[in-house]
C-alpha positions as CSV (number, residue, x, y, z in Angstrom):
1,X,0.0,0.0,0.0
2,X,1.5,3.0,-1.2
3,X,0.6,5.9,1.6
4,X,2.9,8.8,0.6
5,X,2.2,8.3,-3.0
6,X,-2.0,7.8,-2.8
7,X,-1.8,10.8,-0.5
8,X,-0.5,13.5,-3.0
9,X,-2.8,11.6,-5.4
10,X,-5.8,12.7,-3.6
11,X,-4.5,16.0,-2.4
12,X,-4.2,17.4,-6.4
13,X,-7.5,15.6,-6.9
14,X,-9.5,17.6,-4.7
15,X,-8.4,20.5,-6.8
16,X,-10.8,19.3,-9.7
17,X,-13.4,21.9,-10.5
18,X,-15.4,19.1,-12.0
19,X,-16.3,15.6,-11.3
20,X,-14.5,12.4,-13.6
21,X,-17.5,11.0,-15.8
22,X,-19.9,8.2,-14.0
23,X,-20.9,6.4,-16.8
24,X,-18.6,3.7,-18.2
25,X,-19.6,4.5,-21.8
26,X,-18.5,8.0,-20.9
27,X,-15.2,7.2,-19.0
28,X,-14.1,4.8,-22.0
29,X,-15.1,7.5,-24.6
30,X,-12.7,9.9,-22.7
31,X,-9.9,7.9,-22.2
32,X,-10.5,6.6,-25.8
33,X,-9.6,10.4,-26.7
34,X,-6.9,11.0,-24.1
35,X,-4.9,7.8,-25.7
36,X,-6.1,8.7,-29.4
37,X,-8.0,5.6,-30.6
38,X,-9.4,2.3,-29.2
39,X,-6.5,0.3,-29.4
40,X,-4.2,2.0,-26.8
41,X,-6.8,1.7,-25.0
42,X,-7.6,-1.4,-25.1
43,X,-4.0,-2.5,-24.2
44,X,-4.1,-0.6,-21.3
45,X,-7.0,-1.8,-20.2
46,X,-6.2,-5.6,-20.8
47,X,-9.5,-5.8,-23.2
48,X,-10.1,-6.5,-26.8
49,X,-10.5,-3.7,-28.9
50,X,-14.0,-4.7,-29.9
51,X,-14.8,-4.5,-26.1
52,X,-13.6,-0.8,-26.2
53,X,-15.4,0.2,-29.6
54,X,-19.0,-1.0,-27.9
55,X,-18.3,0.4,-24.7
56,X,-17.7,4.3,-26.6
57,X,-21.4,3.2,-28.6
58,X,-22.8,2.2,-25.5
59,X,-23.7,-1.3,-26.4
60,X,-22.2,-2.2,-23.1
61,X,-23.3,-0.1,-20.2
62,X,-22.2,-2.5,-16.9
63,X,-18.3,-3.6,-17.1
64,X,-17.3,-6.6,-14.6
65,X,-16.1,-4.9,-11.5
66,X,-12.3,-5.3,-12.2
67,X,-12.4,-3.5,-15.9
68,X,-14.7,-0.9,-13.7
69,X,-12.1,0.0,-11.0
70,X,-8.8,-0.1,-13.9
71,X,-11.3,2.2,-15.9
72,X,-12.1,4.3,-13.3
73,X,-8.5,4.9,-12.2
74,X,-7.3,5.3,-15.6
75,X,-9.6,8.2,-16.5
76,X,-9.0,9.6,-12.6
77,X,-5.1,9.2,-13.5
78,X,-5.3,11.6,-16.3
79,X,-8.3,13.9,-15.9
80,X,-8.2,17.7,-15.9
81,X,-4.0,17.7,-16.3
82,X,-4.0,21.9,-16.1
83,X,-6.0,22.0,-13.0
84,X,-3.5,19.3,-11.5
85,X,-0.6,20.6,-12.7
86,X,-1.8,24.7,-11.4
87,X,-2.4,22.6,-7.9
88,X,1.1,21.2,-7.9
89,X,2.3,24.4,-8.9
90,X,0.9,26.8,-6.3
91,X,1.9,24.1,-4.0
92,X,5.4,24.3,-4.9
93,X,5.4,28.2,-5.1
94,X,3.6,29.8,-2.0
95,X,1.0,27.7,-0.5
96,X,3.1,24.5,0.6
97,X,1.5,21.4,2.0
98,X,-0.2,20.3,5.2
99,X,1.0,16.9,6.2
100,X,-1.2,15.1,8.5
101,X,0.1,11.7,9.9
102,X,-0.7,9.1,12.4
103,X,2.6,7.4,12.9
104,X,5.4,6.1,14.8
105,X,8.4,8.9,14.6
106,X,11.0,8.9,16.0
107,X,14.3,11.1,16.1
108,X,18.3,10.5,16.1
109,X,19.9,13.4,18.0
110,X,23.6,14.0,19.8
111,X,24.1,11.3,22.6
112,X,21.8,11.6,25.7
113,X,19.2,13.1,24.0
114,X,17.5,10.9,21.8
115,X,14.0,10.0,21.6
116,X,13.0,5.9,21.0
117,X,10.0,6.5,18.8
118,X,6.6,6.5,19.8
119,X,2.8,6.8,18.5
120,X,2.4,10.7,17.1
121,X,-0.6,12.0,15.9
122,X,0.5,15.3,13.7
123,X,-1.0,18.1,11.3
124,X,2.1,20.1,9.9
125,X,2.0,23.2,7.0
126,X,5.0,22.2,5.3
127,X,7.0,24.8,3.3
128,X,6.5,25.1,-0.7
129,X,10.0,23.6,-1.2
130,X,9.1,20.3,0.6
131,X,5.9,20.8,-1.4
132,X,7.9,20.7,-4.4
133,X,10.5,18.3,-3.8
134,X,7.6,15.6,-3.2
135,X,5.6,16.4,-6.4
136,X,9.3,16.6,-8.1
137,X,10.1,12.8,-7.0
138,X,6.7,11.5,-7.8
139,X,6.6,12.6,-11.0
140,X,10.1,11.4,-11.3
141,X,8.7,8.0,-9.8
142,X,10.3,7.8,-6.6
143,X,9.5,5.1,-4.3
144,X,7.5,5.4,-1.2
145,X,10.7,5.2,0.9
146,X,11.9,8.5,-0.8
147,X,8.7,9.8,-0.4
148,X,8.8,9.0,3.2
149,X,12.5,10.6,3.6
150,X,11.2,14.3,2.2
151,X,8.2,13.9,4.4
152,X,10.2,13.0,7.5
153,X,13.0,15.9,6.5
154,X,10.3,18.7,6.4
155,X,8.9,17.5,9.8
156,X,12.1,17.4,10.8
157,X,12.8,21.5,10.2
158,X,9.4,22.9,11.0
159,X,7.9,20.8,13.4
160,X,11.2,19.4,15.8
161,X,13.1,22.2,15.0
162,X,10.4,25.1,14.8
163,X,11.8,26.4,12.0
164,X,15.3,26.8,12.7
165,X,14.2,28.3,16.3
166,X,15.0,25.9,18.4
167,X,19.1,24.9,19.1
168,X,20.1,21.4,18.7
169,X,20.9,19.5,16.2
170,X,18.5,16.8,14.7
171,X,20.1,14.7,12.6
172,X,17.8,11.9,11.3
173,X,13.7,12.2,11.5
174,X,12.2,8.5,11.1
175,X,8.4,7.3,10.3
176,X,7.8,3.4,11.7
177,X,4.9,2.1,11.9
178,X,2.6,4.5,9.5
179,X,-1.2,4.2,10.2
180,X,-2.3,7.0,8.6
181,X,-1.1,9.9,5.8
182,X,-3.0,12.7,4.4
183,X,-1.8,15.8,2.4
184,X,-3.8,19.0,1.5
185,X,-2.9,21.5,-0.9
């Protein structure tokens, strides 16, 4: 289960200013046009291409549950790309990110003062440069270890460290144990 990655996911798509179609007939006759022509999408959808020609004429209105869900996330993959990509960008540029976790975290710090991890529940505005460094490795399809890392590294700076404001010196922020992720644009 990929946490980090699904997160952003959903963060840029509650930026849609309109709603993915509902019908099948409809979803297949946009993604049909997004992939320029039936076959492409047949490949990607694992169907024939005869399949995909009577789903755009709506001879077929009910697809079996597993062609519904890959359609579904197909279409949700690659709808409105200029709203997503404005979302991602405003992100990056001045609004940042809120990251809200449920987690173990824990910290590595100078000896004497470290902290064993333990159960956090935490809603942190993260800078637009965090913001930017996690759309910049997903696009660049970075695992969810790396998305982890630039997660942990932002928490690191503005919630352990306040910003800078507090002396010490932090050097390793760690999530074990994640229960729960959210981000919101």
């Amino acid at each position: 289960m990929a946490l980090f990655g699904d997160g952003l996911e959903k963060a840029v798509q509650r930026s849609f200013t309109r709603p993915i179609p509902k019908s099948a007939g409809a979803q297949m006759r946009y993604l049909v046009r997004q992939l320029k022509g039936t076959r492409a999408a047949a490949e990607l959808l694992g169907v024939s291409q005869r399949t995909v020609e009577r789903y755009v004429k709506n001879q077929i209105r009910t697809p079996r549950p597993q062609l519904a869900a890959r359609l579904e996330t197909e279409v949700r993959r690659r709808w409105q790309p200029q709203v997503r990509a404005r979302a991602r960008q405003r992100a990056a540029t001045t609004d940042g990110i809120v990251v809200d976790t449920r987690a173990r975290i824990g910290y590595t710090a100078p000896i004497g003062t470290t902290d064993d991890a333990r159960l956090r529940q935490l809603t942190v505005a993260l800078p637009p440069q965090y913001a930017a460094r996690l759309f910049d490795a997903q696009q660049q399809g970075a695992d969810e270890r790396r998305l982890m890392e630039i997660t942990a590294e932002g928490l690191k700076e503005v919630y352990f460290q306040d910003a800078g404001r507090r002396a010490g010196s932090l050097e390793e922020v760690r999530f074990t144990d994640v229960e729960h992720v959210d981000f919101e644009l």
